[in-house]
C-alpha positions in Angstrom: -6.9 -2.5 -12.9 -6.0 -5.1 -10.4 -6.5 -4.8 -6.8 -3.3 -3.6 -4.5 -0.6 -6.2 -3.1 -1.3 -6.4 0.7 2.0 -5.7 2.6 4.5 -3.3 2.7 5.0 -0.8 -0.4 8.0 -2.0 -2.6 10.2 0.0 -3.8 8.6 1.5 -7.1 5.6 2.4 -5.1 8.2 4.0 -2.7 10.0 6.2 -5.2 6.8 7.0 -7.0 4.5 8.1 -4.3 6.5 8.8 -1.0 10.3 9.8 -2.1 11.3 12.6 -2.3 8.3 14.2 -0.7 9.6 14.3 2.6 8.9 18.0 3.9 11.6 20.6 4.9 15.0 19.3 4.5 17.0 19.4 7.7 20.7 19.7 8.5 20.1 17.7 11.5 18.2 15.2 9.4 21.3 12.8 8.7 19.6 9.7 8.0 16.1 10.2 6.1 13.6 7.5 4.5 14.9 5.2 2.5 13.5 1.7 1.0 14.3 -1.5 2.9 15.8 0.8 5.7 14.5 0.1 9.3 15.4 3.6 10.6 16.0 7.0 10.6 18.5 9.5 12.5 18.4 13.2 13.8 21.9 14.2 15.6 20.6 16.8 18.3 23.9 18.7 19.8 26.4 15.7 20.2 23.5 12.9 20.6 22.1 10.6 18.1 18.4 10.2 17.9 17.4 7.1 16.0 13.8 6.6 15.6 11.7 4.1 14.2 7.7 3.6 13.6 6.1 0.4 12.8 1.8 -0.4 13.0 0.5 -2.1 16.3 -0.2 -5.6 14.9 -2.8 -7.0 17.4 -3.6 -10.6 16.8 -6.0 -12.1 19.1 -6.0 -15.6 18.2 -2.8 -16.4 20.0 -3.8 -14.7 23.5 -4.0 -11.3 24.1 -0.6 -11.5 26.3 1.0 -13.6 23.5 -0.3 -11.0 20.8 1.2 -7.4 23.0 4.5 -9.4 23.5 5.0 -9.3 19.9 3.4 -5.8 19.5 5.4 -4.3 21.7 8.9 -6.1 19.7 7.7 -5.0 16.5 7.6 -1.9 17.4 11.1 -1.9 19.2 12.8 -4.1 16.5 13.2 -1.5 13.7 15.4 0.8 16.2 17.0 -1.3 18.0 19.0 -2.7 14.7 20.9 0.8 15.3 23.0 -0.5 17.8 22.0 2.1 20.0 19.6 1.0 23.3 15.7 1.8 23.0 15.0 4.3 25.5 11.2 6.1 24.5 7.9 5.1 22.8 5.1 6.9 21.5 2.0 4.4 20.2 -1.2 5.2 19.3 -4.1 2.4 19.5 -6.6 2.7 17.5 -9.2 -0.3 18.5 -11.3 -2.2 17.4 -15.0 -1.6 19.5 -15.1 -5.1 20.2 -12.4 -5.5 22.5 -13.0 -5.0 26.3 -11.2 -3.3 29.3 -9.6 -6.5 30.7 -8.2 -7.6 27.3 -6.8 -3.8 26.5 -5.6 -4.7 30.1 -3.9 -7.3 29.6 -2.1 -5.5 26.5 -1.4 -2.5 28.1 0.4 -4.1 31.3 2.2 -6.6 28.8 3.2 -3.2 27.5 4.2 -1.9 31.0 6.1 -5.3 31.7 8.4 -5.5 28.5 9.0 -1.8 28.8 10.8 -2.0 31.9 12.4 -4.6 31.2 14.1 -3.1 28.8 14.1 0.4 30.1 12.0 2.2 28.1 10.0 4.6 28.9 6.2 5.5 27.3 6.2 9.4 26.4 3.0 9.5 24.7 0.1 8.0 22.9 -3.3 8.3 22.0 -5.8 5.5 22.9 -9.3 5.4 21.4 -11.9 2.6 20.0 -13.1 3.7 16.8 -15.4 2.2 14.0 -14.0 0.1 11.0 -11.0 -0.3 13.0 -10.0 -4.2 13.2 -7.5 -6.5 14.2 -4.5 -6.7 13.6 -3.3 -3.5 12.9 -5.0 -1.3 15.2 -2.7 1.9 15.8 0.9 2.7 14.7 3.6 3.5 17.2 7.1 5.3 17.1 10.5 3.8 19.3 13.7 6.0 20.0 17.2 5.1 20.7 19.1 7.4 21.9 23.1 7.3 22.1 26.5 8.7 21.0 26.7 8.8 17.1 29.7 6.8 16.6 28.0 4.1 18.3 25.6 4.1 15.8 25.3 1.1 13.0 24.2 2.5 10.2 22.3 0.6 7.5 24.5 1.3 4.7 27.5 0.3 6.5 28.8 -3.0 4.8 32.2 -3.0 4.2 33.8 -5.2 1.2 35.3 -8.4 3.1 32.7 -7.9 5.9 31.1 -11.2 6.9 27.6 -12.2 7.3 26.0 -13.4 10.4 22.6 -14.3 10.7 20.6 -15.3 13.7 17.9 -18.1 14.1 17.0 -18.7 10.8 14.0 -18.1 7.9 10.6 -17.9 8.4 10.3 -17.2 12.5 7.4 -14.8 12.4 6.0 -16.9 9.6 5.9 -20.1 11.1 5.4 -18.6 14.9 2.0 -16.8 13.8 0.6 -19.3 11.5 0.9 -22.4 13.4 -0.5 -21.0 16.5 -3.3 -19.1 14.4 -4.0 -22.1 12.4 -3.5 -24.9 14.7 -6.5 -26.6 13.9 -5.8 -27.3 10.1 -2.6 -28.2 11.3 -4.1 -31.0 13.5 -3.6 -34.5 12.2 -1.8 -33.0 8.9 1.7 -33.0 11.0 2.9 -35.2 14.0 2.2 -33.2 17.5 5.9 -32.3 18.3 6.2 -30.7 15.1 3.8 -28.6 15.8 5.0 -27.8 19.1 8.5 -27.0 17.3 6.8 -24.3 14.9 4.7 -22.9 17.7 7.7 -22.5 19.9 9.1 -20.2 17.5 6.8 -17.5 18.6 8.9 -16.3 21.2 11.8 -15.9 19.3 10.0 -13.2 16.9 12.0 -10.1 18.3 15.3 -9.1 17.2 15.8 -6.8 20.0 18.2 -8.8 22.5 19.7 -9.9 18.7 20.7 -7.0 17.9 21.8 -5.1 21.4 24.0 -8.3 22.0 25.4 -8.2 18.9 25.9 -4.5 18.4 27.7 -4.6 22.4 30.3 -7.6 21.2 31.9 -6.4 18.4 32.6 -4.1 15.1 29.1 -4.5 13.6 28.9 -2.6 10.5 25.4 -3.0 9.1 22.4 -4.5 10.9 18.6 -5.4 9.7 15.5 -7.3 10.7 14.4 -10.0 8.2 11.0 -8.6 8.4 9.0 -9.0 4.6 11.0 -10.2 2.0 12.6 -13.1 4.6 16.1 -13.5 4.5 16.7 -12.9 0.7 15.0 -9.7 0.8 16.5 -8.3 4.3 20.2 -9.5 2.4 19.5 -8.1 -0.8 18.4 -4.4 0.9 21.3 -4.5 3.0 23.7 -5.0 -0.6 21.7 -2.2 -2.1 21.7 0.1 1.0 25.5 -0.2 1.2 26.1 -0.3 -3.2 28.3 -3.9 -2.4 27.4 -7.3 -3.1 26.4 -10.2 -0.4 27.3 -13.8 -1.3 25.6 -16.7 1.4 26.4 -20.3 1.4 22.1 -20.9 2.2 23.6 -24.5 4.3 25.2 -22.8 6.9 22.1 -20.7 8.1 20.7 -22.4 11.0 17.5 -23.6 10.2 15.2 -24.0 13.5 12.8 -26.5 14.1 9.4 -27.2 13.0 10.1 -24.0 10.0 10.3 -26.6 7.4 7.1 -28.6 8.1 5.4 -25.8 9.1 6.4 -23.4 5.6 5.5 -26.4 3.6 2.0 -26.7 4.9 1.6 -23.5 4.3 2.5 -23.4 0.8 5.1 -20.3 1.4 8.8 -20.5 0.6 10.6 -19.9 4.0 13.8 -18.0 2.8 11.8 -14.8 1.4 8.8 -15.3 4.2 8.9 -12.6 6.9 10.6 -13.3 9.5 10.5 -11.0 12.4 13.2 -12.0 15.2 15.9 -12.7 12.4 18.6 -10.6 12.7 21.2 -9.7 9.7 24.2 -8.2 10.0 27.8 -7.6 8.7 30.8 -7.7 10.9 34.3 -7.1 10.7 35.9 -10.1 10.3 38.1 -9.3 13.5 35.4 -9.2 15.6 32.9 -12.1 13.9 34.4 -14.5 16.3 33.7 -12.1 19.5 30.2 -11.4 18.1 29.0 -15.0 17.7 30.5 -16.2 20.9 28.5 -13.1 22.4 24.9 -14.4 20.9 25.8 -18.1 22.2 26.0 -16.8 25.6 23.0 -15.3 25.2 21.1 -18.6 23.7 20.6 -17.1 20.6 21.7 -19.7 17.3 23.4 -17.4 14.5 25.9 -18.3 12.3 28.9 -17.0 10.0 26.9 -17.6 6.4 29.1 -15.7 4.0 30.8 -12.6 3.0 30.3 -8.6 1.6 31.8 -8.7 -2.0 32.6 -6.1 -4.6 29.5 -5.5 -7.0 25.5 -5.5 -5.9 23.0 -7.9 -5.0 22.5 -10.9 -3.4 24.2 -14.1 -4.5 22.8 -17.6 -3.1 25.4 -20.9 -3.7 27.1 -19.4 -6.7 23.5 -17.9 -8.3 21.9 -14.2 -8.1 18.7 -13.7 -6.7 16.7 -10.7 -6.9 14.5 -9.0 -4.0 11.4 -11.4 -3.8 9.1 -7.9 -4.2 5.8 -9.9 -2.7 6.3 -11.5 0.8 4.0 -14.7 0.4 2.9 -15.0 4.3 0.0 -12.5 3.3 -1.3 -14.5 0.4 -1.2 -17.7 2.6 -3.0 -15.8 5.8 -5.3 -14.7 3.9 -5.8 -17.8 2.1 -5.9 -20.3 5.4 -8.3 -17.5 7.0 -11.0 -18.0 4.0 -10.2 -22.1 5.1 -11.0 -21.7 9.1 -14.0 -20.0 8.2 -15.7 -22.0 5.9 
């Protein structure tokens, strides 16, 4: 038997083991577990509850104020693609016993920081070192949105003759984590501003303002972070989710720098890389204009890339692609890991 894919379950894995054993079924329950959704929905009296949970991914090779910043987004991401604002957070650490007070420190009050910013309040937790606990995933953590339902985006909610924006671009988490994590193989293999380019994507790896923006602009129907599975998987779940067909034109998705070099290095094939800070989503065509004139004035590069069709699937310049199934990032981390520490 071989060993497990590392990652997130697929979908067989999914239907085999986890649906539909999903405890007591609940009227208020109107949006439950699904595959390749990024969250789920209780209405209580005439408020929407959206709620999310992701792991804490800790890595302290980029700085311990680096790594929280993009903790704390992962955790928000997922709920924040419901078009409704965060507003709570429950997270548990579980941590390694290596790290010391001033690092959990500087995690906890990069914690602090983005939560205000944002207006989000910390609920409750549970924070503890443990034994064989190690980085990066140290602890889980749960985000709520709370708003009216009709302000909600559902997942399935692609609409035949919808359009297709996407923001920044494959491979953002992919190329933002490896090339700071692995800057020294990088040295002298590409020039130095390249390098700067692919590290620079670190801070774009949340989809949070993405989404909020987008969701405040215009008729958004359907919304999701290109987390494993990159681009082709985050499009093909969204087809899937919604039973309609998504057809891309790959040219016209902005592409930002350093991703190319950077992917290539690595071996990993950017457009089905996770990308973390990529936002997908499916507009009205009325409102496609207001929507990416919105994200402009926000800095944030998306584009118009194609259209939601009658059928299933994804379709790439005239060609069907299937869900990738195995995000390649893992392989390639774990591969470049064995390489720093030989």
């Amino acid at each position: 038997m071989s060993d497990p894919e590392l990652g997130k379950a697929d979908r067989e894995f999914f239907d085999q083991y986890i649906y539909p054993r999903l405890g007591a079924d609940r009227e208020d329950v109107t949006l439950g577990p699904s595959h390749g959704v990024d969250f789920g929905v209780v209405e209580i009296g005439e408020q929407a509850l959206a709620m999310a949970t992701d792991p804490v991914f800790v890595m302290p090779a980029v700085g311990f104020e680096r790594a929280a910043w993009f903790a704390f987004h992962v955790l928000l991401s997922d709920v924040a693609v419901s078009g409704l604002e965060p507003a709570y957070l429950s997270v548990d650490f579980n941590l390694p016993p290596e790290i010391t007070d001033d690092e959990f420190e500087t995690v906890w009050g990069t914690f602090d920081r983005e939560a205000r910013e944002l207006g989000v309040s910390i609920v409750t937790g549970h924070t503890a070192r443990y034994a064989g606990c190690n980085y990066p995933m140290v602890g889980g953590g749960t985000s709520m949105a709370v708003g009216d339902p009709d302000d909600l985006v559902r997942p399935n909610g692609a609409n035949v003759g919808d359009r297709v924006i996407v923001t920044k671009g494959p491979a953002i988490e992919t190329t933002g984590l490896l090339s700071i994590q692995f800057e020294s193989l990088l040295a002298g293999e590409l020039p130095e501003s390249t390098i700067e380019d692919a590290q620079d994507r670190f801070y774009d790896m949340s989809p949070v303002r993405d989404a909020l923006v987008a969701a405040a602009a215009g008729p958004v129907t359907a919304m999701h972070d290109a987390t494993e599975g990159g681009i082709y998987g985050g499009l093909f779940e969204m087809a899937r989710a919604a039973d309609v067909g998504i057809e891309i034109e790959r040219d016209r998705v902005p592409v930002q720098p350093g991703v190319r070099e950077a992917c290539e290095f690595f071996g990993v094939d950017p457009w089905i890389s996770i990308s973390e800070g990529t936002l997908l989503a499916t507009v009205d065509p009325d409102g496609v204009g207001d929507v990416l004139e919105a994200l402009e004035r926000e800095g944030i590069p998306a584009a118009d890339v194609g259209e939601v069709v009658t059928g299933s699937g994804l379709t790439v310049d005239g060609e069907a692609v299937d869900h990738p199934g195995k995000d390649p990032f893992w392989a390639a981390f774990e591969e470049h890991m064995a390489e720093l520490q030989s």
